[in-house]
PyMOL Python script that loads the backbone (N, CA, C, O; Angstrom):
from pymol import cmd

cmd.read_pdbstr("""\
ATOM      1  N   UNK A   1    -131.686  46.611-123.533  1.00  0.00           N
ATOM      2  CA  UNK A   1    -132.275  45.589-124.379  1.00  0.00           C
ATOM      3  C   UNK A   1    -131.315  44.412-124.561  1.00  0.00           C
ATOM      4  O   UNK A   1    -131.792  43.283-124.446  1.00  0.00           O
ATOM      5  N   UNK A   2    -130.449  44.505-124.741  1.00  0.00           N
ATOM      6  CA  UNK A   2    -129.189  43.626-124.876  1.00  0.00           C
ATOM      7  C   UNK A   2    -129.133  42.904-123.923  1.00  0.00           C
ATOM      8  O   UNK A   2    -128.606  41.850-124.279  1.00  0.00           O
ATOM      9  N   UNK A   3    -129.456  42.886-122.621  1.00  0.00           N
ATOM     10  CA  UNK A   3    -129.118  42.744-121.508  1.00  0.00           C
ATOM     11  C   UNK A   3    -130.506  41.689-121.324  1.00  0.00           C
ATOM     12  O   UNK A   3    -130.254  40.525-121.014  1.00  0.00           O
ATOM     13  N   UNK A   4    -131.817  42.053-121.496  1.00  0.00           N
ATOM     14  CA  UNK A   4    -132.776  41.297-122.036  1.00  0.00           C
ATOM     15  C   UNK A   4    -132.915  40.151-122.769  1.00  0.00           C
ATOM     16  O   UNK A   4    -133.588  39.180-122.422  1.00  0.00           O
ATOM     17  N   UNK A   5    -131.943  40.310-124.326  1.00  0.00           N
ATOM     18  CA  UNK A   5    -131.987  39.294-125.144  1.00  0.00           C
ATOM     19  C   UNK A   5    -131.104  38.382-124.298  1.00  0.00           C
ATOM     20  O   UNK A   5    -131.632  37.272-124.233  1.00  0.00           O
ATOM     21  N   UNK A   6    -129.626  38.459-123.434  1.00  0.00           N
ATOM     22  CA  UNK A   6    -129.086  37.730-122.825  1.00  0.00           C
ATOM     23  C   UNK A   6    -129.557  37.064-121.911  1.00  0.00           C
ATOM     24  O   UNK A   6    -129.102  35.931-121.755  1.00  0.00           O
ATOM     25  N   UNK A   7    -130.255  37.384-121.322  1.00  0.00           N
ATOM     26  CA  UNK A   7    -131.065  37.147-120.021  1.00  0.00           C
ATOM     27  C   UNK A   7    -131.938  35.623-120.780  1.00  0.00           C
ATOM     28  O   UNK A   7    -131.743  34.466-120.407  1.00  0.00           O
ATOM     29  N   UNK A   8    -132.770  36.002-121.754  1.00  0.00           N
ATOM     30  CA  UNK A   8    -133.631  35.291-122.064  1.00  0.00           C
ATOM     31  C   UNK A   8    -132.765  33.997-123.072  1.00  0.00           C
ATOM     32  O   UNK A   8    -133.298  32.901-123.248  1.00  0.00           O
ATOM     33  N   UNK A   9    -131.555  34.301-123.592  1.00  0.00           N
ATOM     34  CA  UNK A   9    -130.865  33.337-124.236  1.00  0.00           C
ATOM     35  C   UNK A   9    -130.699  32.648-123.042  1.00  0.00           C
ATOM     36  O   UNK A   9    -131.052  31.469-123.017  1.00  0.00           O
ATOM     37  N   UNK A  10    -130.249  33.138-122.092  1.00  0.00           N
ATOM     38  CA  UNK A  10    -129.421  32.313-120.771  1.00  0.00           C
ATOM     39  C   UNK A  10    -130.796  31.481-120.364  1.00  0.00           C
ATOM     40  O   UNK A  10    -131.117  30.420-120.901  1.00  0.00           O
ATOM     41  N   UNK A  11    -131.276  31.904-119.700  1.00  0.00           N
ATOM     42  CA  UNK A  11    -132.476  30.953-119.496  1.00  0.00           C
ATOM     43  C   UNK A  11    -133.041  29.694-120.523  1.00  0.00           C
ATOM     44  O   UNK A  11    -133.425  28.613-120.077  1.00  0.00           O
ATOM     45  N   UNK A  12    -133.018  30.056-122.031  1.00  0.00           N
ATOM     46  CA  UNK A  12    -133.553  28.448-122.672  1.00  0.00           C
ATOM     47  C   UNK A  12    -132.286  27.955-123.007  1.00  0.00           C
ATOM     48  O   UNK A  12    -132.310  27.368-124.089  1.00  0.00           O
ATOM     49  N   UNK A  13    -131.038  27.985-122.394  1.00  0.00           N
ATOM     50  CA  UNK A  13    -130.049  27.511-122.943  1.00  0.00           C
ATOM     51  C   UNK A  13    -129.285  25.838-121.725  1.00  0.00           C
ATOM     52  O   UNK A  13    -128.506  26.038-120.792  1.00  0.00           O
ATOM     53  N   UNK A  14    -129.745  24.557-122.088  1.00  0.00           N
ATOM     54  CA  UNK A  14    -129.495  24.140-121.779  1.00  0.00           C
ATOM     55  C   UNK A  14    -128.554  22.616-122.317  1.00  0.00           C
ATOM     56  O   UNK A  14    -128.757  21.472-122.723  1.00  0.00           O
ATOM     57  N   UNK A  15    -127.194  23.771-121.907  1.00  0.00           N
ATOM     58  CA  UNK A  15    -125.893  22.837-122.385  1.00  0.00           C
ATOM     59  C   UNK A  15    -125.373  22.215-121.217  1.00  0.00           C
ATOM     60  O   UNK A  15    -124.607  21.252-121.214  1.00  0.00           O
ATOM     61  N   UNK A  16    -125.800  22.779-120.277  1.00  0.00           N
ATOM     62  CA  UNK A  16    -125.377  22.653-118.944  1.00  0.00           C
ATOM     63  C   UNK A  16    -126.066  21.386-117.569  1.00  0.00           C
ATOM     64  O   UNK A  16    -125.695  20.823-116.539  1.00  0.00           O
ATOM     65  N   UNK A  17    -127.193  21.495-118.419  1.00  0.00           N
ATOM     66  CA  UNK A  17    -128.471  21.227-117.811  1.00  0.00           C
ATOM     67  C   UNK A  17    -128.178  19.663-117.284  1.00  0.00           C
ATOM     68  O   UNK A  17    -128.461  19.338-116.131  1.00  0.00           O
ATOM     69  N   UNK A  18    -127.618  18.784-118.183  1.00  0.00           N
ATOM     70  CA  UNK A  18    -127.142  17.230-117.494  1.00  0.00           C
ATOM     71  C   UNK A  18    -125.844  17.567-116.494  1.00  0.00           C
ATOM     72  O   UNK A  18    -125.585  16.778-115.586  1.00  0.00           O
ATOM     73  N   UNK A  19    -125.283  18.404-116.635  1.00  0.00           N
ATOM     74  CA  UNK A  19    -124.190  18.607-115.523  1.00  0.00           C
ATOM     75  C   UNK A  19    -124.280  18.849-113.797  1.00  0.00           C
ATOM     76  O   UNK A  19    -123.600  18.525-112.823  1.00  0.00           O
ATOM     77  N   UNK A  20    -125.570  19.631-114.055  1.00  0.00           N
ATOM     78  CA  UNK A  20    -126.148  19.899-112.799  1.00  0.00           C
ATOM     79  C   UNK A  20    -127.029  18.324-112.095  1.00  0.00           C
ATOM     80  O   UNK A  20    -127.014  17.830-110.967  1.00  0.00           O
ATOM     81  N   UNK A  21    -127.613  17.984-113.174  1.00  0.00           N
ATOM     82  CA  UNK A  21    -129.050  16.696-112.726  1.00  0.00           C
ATOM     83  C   UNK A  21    -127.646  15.601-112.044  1.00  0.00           C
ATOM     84  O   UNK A  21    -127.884  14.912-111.052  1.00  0.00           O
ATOM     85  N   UNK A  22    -125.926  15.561-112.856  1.00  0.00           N
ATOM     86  CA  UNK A  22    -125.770  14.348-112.185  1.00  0.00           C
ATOM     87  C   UNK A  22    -124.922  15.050-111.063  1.00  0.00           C
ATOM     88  O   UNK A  22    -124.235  14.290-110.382  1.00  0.00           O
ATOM     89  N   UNK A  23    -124.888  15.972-110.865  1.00  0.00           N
ATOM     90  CA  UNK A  23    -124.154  16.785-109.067  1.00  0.00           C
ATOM     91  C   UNK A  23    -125.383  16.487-108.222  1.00  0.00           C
ATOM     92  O   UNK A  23    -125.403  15.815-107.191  1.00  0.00           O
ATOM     93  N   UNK A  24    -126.421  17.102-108.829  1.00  0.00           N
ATOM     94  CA  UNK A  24    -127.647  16.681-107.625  1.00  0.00           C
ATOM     95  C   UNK A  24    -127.524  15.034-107.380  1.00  0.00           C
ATOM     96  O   UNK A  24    -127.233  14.606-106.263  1.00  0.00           O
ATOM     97  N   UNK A  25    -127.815  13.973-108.727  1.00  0.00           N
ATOM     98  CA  UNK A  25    -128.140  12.832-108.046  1.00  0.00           C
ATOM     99  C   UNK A  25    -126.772  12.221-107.452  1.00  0.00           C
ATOM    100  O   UNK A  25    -126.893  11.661-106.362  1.00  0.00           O
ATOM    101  N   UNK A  26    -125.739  12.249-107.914  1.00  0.00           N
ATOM    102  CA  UNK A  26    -124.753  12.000-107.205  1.00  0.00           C
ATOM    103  C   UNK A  26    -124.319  12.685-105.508  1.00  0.00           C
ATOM    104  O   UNK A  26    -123.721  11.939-104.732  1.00  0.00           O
ATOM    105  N   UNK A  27    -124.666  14.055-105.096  1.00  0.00           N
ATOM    106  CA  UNK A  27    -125.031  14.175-103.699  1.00  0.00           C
ATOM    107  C   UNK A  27    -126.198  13.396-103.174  1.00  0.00           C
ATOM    108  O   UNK A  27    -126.196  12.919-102.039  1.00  0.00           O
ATOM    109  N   UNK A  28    -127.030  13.294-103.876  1.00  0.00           N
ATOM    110  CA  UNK A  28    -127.973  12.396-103.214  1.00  0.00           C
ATOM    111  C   UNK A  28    -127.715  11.376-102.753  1.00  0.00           C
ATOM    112  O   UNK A  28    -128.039  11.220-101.576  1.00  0.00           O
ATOM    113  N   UNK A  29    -126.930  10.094-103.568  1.00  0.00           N
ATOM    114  CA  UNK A  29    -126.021   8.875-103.148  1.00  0.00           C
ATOM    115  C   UNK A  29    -125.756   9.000-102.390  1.00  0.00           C
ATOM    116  O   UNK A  29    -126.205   8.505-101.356  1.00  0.00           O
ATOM    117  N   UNK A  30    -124.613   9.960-102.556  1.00  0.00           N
ATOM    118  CA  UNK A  30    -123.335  10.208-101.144  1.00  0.00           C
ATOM    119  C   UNK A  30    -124.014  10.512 -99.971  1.00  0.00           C
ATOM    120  O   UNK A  30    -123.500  10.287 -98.874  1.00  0.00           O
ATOM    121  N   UNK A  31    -125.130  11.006-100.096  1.00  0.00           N
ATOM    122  CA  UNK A  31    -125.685  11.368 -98.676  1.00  0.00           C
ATOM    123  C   UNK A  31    -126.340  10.589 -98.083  1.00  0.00           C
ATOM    124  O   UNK A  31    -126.417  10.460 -96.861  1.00  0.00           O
ATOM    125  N   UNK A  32    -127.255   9.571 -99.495  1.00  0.00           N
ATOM    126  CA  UNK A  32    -127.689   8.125 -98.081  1.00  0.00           C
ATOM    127  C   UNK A  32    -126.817   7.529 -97.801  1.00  0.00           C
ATOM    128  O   UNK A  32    -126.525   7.533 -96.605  1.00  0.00           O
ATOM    129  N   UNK A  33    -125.956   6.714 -98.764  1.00  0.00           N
ATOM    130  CA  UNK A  33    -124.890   6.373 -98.531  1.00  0.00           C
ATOM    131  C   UNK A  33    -124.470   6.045 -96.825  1.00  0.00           C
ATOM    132  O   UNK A  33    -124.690   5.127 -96.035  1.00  0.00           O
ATOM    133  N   UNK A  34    -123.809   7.244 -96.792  1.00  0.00           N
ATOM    134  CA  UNK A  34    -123.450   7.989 -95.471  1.00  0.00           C
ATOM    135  C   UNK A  34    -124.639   7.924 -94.742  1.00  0.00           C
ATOM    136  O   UNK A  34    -124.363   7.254 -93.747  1.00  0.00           O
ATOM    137  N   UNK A  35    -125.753   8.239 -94.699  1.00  0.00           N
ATOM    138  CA  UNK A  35    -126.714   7.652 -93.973  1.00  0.00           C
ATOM    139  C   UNK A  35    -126.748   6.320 -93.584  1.00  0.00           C
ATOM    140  O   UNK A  35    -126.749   6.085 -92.376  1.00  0.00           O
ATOM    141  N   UNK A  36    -126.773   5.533 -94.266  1.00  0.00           N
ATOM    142  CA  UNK A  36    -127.196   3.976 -94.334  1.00  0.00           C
ATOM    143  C   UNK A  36    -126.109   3.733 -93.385  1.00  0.00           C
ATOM    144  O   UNK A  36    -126.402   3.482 -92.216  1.00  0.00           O
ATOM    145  N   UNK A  37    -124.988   3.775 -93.729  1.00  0.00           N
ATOM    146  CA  UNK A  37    -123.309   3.668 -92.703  1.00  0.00           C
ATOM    147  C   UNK A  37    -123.484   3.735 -91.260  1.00  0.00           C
ATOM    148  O   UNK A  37    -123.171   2.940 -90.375  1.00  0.00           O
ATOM    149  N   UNK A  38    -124.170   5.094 -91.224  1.00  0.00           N
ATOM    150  CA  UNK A  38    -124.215   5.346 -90.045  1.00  0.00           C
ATOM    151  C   UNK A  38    -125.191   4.198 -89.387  1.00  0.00           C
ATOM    152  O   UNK A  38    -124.853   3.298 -88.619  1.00  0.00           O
ATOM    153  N   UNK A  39    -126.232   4.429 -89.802  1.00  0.00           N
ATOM    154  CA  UNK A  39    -127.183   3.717 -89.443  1.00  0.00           C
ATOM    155  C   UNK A  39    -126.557   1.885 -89.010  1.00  0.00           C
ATOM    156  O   UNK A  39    -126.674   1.313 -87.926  1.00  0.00           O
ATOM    157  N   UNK A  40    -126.008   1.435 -90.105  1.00  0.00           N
ATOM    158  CA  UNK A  40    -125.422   0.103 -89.863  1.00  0.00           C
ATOM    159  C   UNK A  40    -124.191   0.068 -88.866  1.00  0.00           C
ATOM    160  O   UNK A  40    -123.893  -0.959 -88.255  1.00  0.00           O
ATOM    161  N   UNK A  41    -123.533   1.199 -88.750  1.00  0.00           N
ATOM    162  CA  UNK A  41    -122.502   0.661 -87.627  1.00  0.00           C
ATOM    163  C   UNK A  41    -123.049   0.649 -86.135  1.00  0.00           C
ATOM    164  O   UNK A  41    -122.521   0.011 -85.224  1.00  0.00           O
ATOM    165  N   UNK A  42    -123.909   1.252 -86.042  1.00  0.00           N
ATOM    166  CA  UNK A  42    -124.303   1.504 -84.421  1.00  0.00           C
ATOM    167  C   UNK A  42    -124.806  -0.260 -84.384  1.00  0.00           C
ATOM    168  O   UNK A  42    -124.289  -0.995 -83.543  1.00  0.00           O
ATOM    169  N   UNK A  43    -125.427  -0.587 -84.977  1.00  0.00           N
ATOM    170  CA  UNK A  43    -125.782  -2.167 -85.221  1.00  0.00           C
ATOM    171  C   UNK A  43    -124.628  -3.113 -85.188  1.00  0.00           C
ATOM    172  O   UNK A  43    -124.677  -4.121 -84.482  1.00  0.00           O
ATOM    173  N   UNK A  44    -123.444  -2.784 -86.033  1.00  0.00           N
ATOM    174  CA  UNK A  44    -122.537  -3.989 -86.249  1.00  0.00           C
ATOM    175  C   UNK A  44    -121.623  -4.082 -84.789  1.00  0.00           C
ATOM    176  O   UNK A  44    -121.142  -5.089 -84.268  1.00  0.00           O
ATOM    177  N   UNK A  45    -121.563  -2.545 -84.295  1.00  0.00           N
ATOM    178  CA  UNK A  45    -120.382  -2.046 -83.190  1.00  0.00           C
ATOM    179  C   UNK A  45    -121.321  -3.074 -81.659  1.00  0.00           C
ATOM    180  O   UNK A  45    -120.816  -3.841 -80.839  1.00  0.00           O
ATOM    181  N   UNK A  46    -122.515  -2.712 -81.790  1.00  0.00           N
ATOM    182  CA  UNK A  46    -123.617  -3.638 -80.909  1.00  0.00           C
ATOM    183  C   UNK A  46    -123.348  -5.068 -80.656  1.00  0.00           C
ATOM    184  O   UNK A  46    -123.224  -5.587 -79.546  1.00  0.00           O
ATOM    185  N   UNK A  47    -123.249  -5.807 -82.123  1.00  0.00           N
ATOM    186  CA  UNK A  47    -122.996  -7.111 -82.692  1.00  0.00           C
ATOM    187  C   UNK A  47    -121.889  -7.601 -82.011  1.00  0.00           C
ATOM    188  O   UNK A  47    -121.913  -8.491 -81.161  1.00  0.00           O
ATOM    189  N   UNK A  48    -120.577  -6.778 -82.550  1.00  0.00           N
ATOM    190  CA  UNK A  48    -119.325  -6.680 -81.728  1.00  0.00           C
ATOM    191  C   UNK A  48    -118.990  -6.940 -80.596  1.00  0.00           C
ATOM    192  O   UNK A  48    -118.307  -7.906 -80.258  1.00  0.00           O
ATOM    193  N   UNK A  49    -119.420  -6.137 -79.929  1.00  0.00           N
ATOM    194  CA  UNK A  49    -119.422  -6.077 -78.347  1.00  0.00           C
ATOM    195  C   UNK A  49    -120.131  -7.405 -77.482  1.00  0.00           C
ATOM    196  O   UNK A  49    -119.861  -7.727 -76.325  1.00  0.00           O
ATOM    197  N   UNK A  50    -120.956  -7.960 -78.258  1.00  0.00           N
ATOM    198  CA  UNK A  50    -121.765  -9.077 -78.145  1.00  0.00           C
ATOM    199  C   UNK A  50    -121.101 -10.113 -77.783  1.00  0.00           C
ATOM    200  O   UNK A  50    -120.825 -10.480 -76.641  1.00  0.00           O
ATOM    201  N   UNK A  51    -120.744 -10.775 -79.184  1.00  0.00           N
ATOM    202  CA  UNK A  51    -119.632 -11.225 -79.886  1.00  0.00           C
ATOM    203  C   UNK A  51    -118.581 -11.490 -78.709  1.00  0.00           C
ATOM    204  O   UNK A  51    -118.404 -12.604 -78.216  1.00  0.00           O
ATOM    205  N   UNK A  52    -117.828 -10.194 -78.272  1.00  0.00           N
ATOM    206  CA  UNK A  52    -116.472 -10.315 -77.516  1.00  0.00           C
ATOM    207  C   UNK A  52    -116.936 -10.519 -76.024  1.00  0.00           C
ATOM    208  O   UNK A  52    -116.226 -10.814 -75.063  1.00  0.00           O
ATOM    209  N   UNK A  53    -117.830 -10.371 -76.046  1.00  0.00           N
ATOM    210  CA  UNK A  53    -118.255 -10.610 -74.527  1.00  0.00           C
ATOM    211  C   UNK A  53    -118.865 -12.153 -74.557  1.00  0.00           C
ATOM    212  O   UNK A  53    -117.988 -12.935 -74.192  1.00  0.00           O
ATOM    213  N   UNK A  54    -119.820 -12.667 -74.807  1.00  0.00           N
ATOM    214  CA  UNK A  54    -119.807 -14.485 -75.281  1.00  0.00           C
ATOM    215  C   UNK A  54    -118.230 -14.870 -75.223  1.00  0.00           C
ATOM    216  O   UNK A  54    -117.702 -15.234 -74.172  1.00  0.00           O
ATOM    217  N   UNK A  55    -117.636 -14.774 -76.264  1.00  0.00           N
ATOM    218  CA  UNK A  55    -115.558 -15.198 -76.486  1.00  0.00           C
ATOM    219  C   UNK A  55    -115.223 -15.494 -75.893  1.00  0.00           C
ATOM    220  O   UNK A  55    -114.650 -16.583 -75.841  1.00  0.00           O
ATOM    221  N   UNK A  56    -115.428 -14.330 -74.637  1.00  0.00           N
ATOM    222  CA  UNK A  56    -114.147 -13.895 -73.747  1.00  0.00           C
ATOM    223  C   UNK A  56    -114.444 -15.072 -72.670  1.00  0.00           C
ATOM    224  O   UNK A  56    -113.535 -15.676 -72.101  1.00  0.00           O
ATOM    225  N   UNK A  57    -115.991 -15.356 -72.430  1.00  0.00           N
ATOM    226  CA  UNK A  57    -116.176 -16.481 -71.506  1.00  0.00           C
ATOM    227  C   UNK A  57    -116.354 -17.911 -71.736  1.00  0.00           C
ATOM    228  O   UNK A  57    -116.845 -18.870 -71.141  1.00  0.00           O
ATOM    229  N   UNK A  58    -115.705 -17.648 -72.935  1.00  0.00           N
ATOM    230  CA  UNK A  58    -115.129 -19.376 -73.819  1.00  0.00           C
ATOM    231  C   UNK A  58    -113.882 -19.987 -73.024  1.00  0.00           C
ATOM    232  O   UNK A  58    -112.806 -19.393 -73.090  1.00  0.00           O
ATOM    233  N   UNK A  59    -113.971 -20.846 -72.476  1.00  0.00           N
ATOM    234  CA  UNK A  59    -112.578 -21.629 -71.960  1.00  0.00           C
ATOM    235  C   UNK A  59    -112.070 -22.363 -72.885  1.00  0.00           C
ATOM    236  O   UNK A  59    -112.705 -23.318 -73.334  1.00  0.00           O
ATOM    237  N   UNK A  60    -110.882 -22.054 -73.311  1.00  0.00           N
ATOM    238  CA  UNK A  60    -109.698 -22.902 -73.944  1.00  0.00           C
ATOM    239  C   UNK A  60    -109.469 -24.442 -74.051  1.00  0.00           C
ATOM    240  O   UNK A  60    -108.863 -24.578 -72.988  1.00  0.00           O
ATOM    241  N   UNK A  61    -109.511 -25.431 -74.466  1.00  0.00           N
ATOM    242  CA  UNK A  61    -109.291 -26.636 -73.922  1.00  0.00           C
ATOM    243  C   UNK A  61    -107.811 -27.038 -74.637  1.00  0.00           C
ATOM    244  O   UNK A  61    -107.475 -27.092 -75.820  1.00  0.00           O
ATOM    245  N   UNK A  62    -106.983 -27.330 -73.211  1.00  0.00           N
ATOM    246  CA  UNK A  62    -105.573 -27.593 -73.584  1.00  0.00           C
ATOM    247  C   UNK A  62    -105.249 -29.031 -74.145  1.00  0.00           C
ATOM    248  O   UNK A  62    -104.105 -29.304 -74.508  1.00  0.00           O
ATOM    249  N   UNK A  63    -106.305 -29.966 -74.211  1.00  0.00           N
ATOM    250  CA  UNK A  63    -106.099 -31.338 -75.123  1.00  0.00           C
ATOM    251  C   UNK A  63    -107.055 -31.925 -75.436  1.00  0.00           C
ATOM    252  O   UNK A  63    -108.056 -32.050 -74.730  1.00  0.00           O
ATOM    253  N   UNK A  64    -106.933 -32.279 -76.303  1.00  0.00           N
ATOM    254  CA  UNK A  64    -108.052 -32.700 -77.084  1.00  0.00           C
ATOM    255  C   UNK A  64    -108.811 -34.043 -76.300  1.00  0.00           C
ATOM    256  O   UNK A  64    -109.803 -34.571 -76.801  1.00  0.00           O
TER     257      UNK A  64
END
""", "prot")
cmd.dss("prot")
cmd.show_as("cartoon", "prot")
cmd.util.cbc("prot")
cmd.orient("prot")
């Protein structure tokens, strides 16, 4: 019986209960987050490569 009343204290007992909601929404962040990242570098690294390739076939002009 004891073991019962604990059981059932434990269950409506929520002291805890905002501790957990901000671990969940805070993994949630971190995980688009990190999504979104990913997602944007394959784009910027693209951009990049772009970028240095146009540059590279820029000629210098030695006077004005």
């Amino acid at each position: 019986m004891k073991l019962l009343k604990s059981a059932l204290k434990l269950k409506t007992d929520e002291s805890g209960a905002i501790t957990v909601d901000w671990v969940v929404l805070t993994a949630a962040i971190v995980s688009l987050s990190i999504a979104v990242m990913a997602a944007v570098a394959t784009g910027v690294e693209n951009l990049s490569n772009d970028l240095d390739t146009h540059l590279s076939g820029q000629g210098v002009a030695a006077t004005f």
